[in-house]
Every structure is written in structure tokens, then in C-alpha cells.
C-alpha positions as CSV (number, residue, x, y, z in Angstrom):
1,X,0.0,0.0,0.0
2,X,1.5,3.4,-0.7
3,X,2.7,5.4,1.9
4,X,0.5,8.3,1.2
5,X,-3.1,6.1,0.6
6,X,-1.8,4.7,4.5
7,X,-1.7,7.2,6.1
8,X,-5.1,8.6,4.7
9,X,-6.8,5.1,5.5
10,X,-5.4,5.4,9.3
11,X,-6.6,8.9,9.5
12,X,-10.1,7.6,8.8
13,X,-10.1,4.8,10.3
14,X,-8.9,7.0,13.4
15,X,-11.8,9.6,12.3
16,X,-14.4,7.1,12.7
17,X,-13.2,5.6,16.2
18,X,-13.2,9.0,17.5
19,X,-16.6,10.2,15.8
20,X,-18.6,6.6,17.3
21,X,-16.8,7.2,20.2
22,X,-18.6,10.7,20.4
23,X,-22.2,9.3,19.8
24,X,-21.8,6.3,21.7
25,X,-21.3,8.5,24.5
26,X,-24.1,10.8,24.3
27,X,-27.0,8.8,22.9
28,X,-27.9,6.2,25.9
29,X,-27.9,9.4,27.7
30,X,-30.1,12.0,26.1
31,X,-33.3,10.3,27.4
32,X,-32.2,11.6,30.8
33,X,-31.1,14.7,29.2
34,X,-34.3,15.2,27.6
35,X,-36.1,14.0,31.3
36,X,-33.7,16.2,33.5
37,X,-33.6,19.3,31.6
38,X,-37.2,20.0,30.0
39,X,-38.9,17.6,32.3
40,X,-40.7,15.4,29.2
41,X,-42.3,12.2,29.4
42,X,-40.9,9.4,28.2
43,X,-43.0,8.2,25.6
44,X,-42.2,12.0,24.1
45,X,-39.1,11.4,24.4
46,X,-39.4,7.9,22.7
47,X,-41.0,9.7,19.5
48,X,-38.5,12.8,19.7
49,X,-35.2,10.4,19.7
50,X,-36.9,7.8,17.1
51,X,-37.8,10.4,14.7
52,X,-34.5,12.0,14.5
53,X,-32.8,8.5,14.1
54,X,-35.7,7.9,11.2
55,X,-34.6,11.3,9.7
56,X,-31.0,10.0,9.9
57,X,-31.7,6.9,8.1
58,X,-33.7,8.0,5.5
59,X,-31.2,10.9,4.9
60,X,-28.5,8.4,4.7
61,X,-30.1,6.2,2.0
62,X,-30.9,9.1,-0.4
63,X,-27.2,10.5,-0.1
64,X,-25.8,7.1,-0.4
65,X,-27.0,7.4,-4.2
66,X,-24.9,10.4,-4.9
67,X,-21.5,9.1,-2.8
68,X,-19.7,9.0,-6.0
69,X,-20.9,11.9,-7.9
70,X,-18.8,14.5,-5.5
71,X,-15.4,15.4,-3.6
72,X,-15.6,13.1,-0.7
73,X,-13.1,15.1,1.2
74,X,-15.7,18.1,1.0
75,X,-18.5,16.7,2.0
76,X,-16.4,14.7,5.3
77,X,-15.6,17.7,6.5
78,X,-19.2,18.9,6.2
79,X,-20.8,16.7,7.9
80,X,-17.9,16.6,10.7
81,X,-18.4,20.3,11.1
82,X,-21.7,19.9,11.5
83,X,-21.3,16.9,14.1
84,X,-18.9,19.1,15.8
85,X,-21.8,22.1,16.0
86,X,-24.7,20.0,17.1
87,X,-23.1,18.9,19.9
88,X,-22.0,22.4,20.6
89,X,-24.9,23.5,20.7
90,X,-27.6,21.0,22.4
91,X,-26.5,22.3,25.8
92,X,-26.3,25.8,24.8
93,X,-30.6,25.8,23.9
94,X,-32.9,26.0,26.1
95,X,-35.7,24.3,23.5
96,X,-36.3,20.7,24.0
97,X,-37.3,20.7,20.0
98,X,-34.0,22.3,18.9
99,X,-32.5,19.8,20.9
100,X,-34.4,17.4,19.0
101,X,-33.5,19.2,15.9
102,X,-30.0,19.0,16.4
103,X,-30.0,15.5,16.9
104,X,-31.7,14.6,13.9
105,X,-28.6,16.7,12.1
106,X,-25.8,15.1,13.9
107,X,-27.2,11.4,12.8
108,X,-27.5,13.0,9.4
109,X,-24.0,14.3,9.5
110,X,-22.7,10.8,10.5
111,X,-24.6,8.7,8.4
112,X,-23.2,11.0,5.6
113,X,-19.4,10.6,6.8
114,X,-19.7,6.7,7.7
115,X,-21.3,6.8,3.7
116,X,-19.1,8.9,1.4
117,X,-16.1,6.6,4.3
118,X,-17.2,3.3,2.7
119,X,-16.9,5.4,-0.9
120,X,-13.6,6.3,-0.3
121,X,-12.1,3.3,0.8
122,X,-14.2,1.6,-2.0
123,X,-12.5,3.6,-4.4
124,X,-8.9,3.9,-3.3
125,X,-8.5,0.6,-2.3
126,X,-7.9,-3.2,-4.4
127,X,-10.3,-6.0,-3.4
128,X,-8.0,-7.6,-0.8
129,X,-7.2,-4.6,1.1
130,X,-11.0,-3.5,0.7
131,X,-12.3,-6.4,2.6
132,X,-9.5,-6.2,5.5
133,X,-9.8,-2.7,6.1
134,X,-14.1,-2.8,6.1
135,X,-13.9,-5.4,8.3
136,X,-11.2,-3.4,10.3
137,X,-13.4,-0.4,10.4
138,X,-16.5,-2.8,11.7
139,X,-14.1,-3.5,14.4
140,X,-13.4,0.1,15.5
141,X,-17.3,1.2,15.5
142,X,-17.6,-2.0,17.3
143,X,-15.0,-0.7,20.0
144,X,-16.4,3.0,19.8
145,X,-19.7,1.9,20.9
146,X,-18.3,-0.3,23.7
147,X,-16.0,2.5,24.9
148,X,-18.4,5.3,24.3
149,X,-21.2,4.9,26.9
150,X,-18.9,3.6,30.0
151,X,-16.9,7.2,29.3
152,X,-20.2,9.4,29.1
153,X,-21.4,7.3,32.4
154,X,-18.4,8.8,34.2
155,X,-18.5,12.6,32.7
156,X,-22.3,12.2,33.3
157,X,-21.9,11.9,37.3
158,X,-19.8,15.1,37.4
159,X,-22.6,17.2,34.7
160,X,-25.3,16.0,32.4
161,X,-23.4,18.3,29.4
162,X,-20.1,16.8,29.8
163,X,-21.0,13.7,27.0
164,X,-21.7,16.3,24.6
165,X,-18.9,18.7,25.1
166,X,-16.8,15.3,24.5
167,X,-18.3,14.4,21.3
168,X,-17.8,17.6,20.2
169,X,-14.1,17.7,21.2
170,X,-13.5,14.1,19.4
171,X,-15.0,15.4,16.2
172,X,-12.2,17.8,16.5
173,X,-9.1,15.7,15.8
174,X,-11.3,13.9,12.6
175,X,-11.3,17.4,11.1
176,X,-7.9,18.0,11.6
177,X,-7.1,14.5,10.4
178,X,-8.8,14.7,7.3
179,X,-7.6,18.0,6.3
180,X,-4.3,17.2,6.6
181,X,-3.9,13.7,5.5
182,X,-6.5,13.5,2.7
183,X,-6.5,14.4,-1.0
184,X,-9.2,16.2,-3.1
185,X,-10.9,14.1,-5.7
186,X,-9.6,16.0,-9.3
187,X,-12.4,15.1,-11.1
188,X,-15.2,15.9,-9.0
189,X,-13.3,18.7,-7.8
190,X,-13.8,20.0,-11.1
191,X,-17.1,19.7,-11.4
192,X,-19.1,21.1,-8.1
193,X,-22.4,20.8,-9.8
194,X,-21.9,16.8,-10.6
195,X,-24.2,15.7,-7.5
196,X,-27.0,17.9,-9.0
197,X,-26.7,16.7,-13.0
198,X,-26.9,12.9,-11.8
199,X,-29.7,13.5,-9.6
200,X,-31.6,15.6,-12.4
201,X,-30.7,12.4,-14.5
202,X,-31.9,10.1,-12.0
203,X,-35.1,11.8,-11.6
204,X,-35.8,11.7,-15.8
205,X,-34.9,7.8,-15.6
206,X,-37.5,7.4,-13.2
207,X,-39.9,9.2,-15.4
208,X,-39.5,7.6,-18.5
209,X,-39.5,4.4,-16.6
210,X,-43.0,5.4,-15.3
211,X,-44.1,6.3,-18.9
212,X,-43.0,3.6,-19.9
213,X,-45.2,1.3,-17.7
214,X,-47.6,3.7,-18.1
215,X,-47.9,3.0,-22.1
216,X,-47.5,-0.7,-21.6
217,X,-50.7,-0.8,-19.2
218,X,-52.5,1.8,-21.9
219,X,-51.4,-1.0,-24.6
220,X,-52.6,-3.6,-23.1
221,X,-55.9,-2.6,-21.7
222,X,-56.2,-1.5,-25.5
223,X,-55.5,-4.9,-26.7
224,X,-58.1,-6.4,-24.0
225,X,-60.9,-4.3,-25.8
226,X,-60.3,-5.0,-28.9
227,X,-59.9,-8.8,-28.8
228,X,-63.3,-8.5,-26.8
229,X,-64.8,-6.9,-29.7
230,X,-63.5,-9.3,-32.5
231,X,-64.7,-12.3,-30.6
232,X,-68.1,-10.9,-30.1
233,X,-68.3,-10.2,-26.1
234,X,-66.4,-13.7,-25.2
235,X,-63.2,-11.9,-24.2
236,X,-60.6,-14.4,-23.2
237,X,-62.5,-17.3,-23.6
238,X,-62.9,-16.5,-27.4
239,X,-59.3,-15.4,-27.1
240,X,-58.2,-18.8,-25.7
241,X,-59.2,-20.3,-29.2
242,X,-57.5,-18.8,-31.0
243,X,-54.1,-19.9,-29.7
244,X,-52.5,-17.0,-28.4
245,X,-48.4,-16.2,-28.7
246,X,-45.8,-19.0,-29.7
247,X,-44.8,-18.8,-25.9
248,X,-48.2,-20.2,-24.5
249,X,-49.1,-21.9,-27.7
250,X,-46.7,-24.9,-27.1
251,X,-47.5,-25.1,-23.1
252,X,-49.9,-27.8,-21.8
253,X,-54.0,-27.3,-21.8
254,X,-53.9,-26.8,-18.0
255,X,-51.3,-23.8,-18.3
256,X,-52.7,-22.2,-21.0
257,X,-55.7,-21.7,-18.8
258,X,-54.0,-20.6,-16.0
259,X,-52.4,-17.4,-18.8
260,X,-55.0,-16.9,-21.1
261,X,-53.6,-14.4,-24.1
262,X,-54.5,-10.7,-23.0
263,X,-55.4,-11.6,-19.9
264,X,-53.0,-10.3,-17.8
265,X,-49.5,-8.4,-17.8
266,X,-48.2,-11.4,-16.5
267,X,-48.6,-13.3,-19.9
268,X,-46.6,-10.6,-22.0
269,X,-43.6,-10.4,-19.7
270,X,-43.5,-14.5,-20.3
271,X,-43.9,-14.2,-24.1
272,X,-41.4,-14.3,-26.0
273,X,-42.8,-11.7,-28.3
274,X,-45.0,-8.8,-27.8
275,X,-47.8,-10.7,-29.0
276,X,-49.7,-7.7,-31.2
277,X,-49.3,-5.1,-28.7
């Protein structure tokens, strides 16, 4: 492995300790947060926390489409700045909402890093370094959350905001890390309006896909009528008569009943033609 790619991977690898370390320090705790300092119940605070994690997830899974479409070093620092600010600032509000808001943006923020992480590593590395070094890094989230919540335990005895003013002081030494040991991405460097072309272009795939389906259905309802009409009102038992596509027409009695021709959609994904349509 090259000298330079090294020390990059052990900066992130080192990033991501440090960043599960952070959350696994603070999250079995903010349900006493929540209780202590705005006095909520905790079936509130059950909804509150899920929600944000939903919000995470779902956040996660629509930027995971676009983790190669951008400079991953960019968008790391991002979301560790932003990791960094939202635990800054949960015990500087006095809102039990913007609490809840800022949670909701720090698991955005590291579902984006441990995302465009898995990118980079994806990309940089051969496919027997890749699998030793993403089951390394299973390994150190593994030992962030077991580290994590015995740490906030302790800070939590002395004050309830010490967890976060950790997490916020680990995320430090990730952004350090990754600007000094990690290289911009030339080509999407050149192009900072990549991640909005390929989701333009993702959206119009979609659409003509839908037309698509949308015309086949049209087609075939089409089809229905007018095989009803030329067999005088008997529909698909007329139709059956007639022997259908060269798919069906060689099957057995009992499963050329089961897909009569024009009966269903099912029968022109089977044929091996589009059978008139």
C-alpha cells in the first residue's frame, strides 16, 4: 500500500473511532437529558429520539445514491463540522425541539461521513485490502460503541453536558485528520455541480420508466378491448381459441388456462414476443 493512501486510511479509520466514540457517549444518555432538563415524558421522548434517528436513516439512504458523484473530502468535513456544531450546541438551547432538531442533524451528519467513508475506501483501495480494512473499520465502531457509553457514564456523574462537550471535542481531531492527510478528488473537484446533473438524471430515468409502464398498461388494456370486440363479447374465452403467442401456444391445456392471451400483464412479460401489442 502506498505510503500516502496509508496514512489517509489510518486517518479515517482514526476519524471514525473517535466520531462513534462521540455518539456512543451521548445517545444512551439523552433520554435523561431530555427527562432532567425540559422535564418530558418518556413516551415524548421515545418519538423525539426515534424520529430524529428515522430522519437520519432515510437521509443516509438518499445520499448514499450520490457518494460517488462529489469530492468526498468536502463533503467529510461537512458533515464533521456539523457533528462538531450540534453537539456544541444541544447544551447551549434552552428548546427541547432544537434539541431534537439538532440530533436529527448530527445522525445526518454521520450517516453522511460513515457513507461517502465506505466510498472512499471503495474507491482507493484493491479487493483484498478493501475487505481487510471494512472489516477493520466494523471492528473500531464496534469498539467506539463499547468505549463510548462507560466514558459518558463517568462525565455524566460530574454534569449531564459533559458527553456532549466530548463528542464535540473528538470530532475535532477527525477534522484536523482529514484536512491534513486526505487528497481532493480532481475530477469531481472540477465539477461542483456533478451531485445535482446525476440527480436531475436520475429523476428523468425514473420518469421515463413510469411512462413507460404507463404506455405498456394503456397498450394492453387496448388490446383487451379489442380482442373482446372481435370475438363478439367472449373476451378471453374466445381469445383462448385462438391460440395466443408462440410462448403459450406450445405449453400444456392446464397452463394455457392458468395465462390466457390478454389476460393479464403477467402473460406478456412470459412471451417471447409482444404478441400484437
Amino acid at each position: 500500500m502506498i505510503t500516502t493512501l496509508r496514512r489517509s486510511t489510518i486517518a479515517l479509520l482514526a476519524s471514525s473511532l473517535l466520531l462513534t466514540i462521540g455518539r456512543g457517549a451521548t445517545l444512551p444518555f439523552m433520554t435523561i437529558y431530555l427527562t432532567r432538563r425540559f422535564q418530558l415524558e418518556v413516551d415524548v421522548i421515545g418519538y423525539a429520539l426515534s424520529l430524529a434517528l428515522v430522519v437520519g436513516v432515510l437521509f443516509s439512504m438518499g445520499f448514499g445514491i450520490l457518494a460517488d458523484k462529489f469530492d468526498k473530502k468536502r463533503y467529510m468535513v461537512w458533515s464533521v463540522l456539523v457533528f462538531i456544531l450540534g453537539f456544541s450546541a444541544i447544551p447551549l438551547v434552552n428548546n427541547a425541539l432544537l434539541v431534537v432538531i439538532f440530533f436529527a442533524l448530527i445522525n445526518c451528519a454521520y450517516s453522511v461521513f460513515s457513507t461517502v467513508l465506505k466510498a472512499w475506501f471503495a474507491d482507493r483501495l484493491t479487493a483484498e485490502k478493501k475487505a481487510r480494512i471494512f472489516s477493520l473499520n466494523y471492528t473500531i465502531l464496534n469498539i467506539g460503541w463499547t468505549v463510548g457509553p462507560p466514558i459518558g457514564t463517568l462525565l455524566v456523574m460530574h454534569s449531564i453536558n459533559l458527553p456532549f462537550w466530548l463528542a464535540a471535542a473528538c470530532a475535532a481531531f477527525p477534522l484536523v485528520f482529514i484536512q491534513l492527510f486526505l487528497q481532493r478528488d480532481g475530477a469531481a473537484a472540477a465539477q461542483p455541480g456533478a451531485a445535482v446533473v446525476y440527480l436531475l438524471r436520475a429523476a428523468g430515468l425514473l420518469r421515463r420508466r413510469r411512462l413507460r409502464l404507463l404506455s405498456l398498461a394503456v397498450c394492453a388494456g387496448g388490446r383487451q378491448q379489442r380482442i373482446r370486440r372481435e370475438s363478439g363479447g367472449r373476451g378471453a374465452a374466445g381469445q383462448r381459441r385462438g391460440g395466443g403467442c408462440s410462448a403459450v401456444r406450445g405449453w400444456p391445456a392446464a397452463e394455457r388456462e392458468k395465462y390466457p392471451p390478454a389476460d393479464d400483464l403477467r402473460h406478456r412479460l412470459l412471451c417471447d414476443r409482444p404478441c400484437g401489442l
